[in-house]
N, C-alpha and C positions, 0 to 999 in steps of 0.2 A: 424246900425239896432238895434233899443231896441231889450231888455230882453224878453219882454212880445210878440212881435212877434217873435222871434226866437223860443220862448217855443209853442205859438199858432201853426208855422209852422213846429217842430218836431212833436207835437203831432198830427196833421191833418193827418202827415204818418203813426201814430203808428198802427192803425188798419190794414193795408194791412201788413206791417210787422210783423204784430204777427198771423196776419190768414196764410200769408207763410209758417211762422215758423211752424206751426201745419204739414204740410204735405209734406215739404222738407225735404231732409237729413232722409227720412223716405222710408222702403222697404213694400212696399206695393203688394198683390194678385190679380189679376183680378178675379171676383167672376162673372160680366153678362157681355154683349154685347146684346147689342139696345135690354134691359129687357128679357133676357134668361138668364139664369144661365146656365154656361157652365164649363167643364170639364177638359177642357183646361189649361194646368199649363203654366203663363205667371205673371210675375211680371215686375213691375215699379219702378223706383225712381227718384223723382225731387230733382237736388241738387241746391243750392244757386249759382251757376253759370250760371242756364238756361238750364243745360243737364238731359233731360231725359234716362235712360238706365234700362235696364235689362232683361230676358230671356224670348222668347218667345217658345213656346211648345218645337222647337229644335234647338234654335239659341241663342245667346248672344245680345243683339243689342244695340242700342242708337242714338240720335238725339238728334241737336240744338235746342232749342224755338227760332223763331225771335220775340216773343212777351213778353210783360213786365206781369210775374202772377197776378192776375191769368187766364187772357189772353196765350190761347196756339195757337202758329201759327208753327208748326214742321216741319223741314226743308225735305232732307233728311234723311232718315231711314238704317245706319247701320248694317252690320249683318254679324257674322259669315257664314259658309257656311255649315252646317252640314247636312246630309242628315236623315229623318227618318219618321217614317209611319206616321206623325203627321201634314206634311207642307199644308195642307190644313186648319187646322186649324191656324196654322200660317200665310197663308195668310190672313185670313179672321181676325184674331188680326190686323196684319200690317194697311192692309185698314181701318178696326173702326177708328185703333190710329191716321193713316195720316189727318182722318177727324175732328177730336177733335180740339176747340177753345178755348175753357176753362174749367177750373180745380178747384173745391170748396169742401169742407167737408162736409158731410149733418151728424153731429150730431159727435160722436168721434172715428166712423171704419169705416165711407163709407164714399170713397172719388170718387167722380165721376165727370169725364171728361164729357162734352157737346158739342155736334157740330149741326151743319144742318141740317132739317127736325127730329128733336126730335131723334138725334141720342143720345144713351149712351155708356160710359163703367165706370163699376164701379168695383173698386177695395176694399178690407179692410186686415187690418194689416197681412204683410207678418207671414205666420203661421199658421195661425188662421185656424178652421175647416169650411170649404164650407159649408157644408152641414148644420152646426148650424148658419151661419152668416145669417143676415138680408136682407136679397136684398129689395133696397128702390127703384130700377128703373124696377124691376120685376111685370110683370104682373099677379096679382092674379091668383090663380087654379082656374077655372069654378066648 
């Protein structure tokens, strides 16, 4: 194989592996679910192996992707088992997430998961204040 294809065909990947890289190995907030902003402490992380994890209102959890990013196809849904006044809202994260198909950055702190019939959830840099972040899938105040 030439030079000149080998280099064509690394760099036709470089673009999916560098928008990855942006929001893998990275701990991320949930800030809305399907354009509400919510209260809710749950965080995310996609690592370079295709595992999703992190804490949901009262649980720890994690899942497989069987799909290649930014394609989200999540398997099972792990989870500690902790009881607290909260699991209602934890359901209602679990179910968003198990619906999610794909995962993209809109700009450099919201990163938002997409699924079917205009589902969202969006997250931005674990830490960061709710209240000041941007919600980009939020439905305007009236």
């Amino acid at each position: 194989m030439s030079r000149s294809l080998l280099l064509a065909l690394s760099l036709a990947g470089a673009p999916v592996m560098t928008m990855a890289q942006t929001y893998t190995d990275a701990y991320w907030q949930l800030l809305a679910i399907d354009g509400t902003r919510t209260v809710a402490r749950a965080t995310l992380r996609i690592d370079k192996d295709n595992v999703l994890a992190g804490a949901a209102p009262c649980n720890r959890w994690s899942g497989n992707n069987g799909a290649v990013l930014p394609a989200l196809s999540l398997g099972a849904i792990r989870s500690t088992r902790m009881a607290c006044d909260r699991l209602a809202e934890e359901q209602a994260f679990f179910e968003a997430l198990s619906q999610m198909t794909a995962v993209a950055l809109d700009g450099e702190r919201n990163l938002i998961l997409t699924g079917p019939d205009g589902r969202t959830m969006e997250f931005v840099p674990d830490g960061a204040d709710n209240a000041a972040e941007t919600c980009k899938t939020c439905t305007p105040a009236d």
